[in-house]
C-alpha positions in Angstrom: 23.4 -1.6 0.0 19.9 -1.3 -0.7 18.9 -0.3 3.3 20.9 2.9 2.1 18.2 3.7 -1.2 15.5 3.3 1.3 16.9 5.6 3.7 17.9 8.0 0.9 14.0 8.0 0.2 13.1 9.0 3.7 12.6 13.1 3.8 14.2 13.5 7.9 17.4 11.0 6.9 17.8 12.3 3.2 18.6 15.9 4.4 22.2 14.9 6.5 24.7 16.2 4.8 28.6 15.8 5.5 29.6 20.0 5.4 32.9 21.0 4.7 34.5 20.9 8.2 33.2 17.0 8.4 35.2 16.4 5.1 38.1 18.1 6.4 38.1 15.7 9.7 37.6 12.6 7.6 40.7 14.1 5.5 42.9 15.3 8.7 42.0 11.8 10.5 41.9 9.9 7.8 38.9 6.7 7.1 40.7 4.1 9.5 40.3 6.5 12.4 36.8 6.9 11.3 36.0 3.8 11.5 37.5 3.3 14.6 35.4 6.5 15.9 32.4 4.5 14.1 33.0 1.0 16.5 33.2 2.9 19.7 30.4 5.3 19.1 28.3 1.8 18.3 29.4 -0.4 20.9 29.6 2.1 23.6 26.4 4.1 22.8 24.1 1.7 20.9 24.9 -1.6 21.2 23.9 -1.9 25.4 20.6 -3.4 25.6 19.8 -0.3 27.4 21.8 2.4 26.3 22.3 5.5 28.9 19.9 8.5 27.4 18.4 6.2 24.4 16.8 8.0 21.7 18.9 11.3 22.6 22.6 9.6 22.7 23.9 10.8 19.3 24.3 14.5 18.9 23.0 15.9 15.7 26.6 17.7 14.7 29.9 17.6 15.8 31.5 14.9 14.2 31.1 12.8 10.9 30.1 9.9 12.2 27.2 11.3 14.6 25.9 13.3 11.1 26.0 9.7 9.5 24.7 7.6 12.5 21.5 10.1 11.8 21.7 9.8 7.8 21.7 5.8 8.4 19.2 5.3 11.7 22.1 3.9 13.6 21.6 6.6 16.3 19.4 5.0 18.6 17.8 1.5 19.2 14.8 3.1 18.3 15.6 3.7 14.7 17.9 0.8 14.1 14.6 -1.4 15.4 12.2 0.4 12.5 15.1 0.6 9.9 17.1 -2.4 10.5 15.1 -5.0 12.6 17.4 -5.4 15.8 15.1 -5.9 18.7 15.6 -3.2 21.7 16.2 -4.1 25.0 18.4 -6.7 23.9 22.5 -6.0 23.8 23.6 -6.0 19.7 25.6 -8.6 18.6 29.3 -8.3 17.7 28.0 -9.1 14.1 25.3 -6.5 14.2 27.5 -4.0 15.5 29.7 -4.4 12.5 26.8 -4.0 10.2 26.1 -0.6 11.2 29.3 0.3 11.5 29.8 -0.8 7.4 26.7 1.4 6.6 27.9 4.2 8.7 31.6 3.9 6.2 29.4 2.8 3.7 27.4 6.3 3.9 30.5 8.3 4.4 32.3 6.9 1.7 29.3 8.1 -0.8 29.5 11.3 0.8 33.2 12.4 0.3 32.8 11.2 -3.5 
């Protein structure tokens, strides 16, 4: 996923890290209920076409996917409009939710390698 080099090369998204207690989630839960997590954070938070709070909906710790939402710019319509060209103001698709949500695994995955 080449959207996942660029971010890599961006000095704020580079520095989110999955820590141990993240890694030990994914392991307790397991990925499916990760992903699961990953849709419902998505639709419920992001995908309105005026989410409640926008821009401060996504805590910066707490769970795995709200570190990756972060690492990915999937954790506001702000940054998913610079990074990944979905208009604001506008509710996101059920095919662009399910983009983010495979970058968010996508990210994840590469972290617990």
């Amino acid at each position: 996923m080449e959207i996942l080099y660029l971010l890599a090369k961006s000095k704020f998204r580079s520095r989110f890290k999955l820590c141990s207690k993240e890694l030990e989630y994914i392991k307790d839960k397991g990925m499916d209920k990760i992903h699961s997590h990953a849709c419902d954070f998505i639709r419920d938070r992001v995908a309105p076409a005026n989410p409640k709070n926008d821009g401060k909906q996504t805590p910066m710790h707490g769970h795995p996917v709200f570190i990756a939402q972060h690492a990915t710019a999937t954790c506001c319509r702000g940054c998913i409009e610079k990074w990944h060209k979905f208009p604001q103001h506008r509710e996101l698709t059920k095919t662009e939710q399910e983009y983010l949500v495979s970058i968010i695994m996508e990210w994840i995955k590469r972290q617990i390698s």
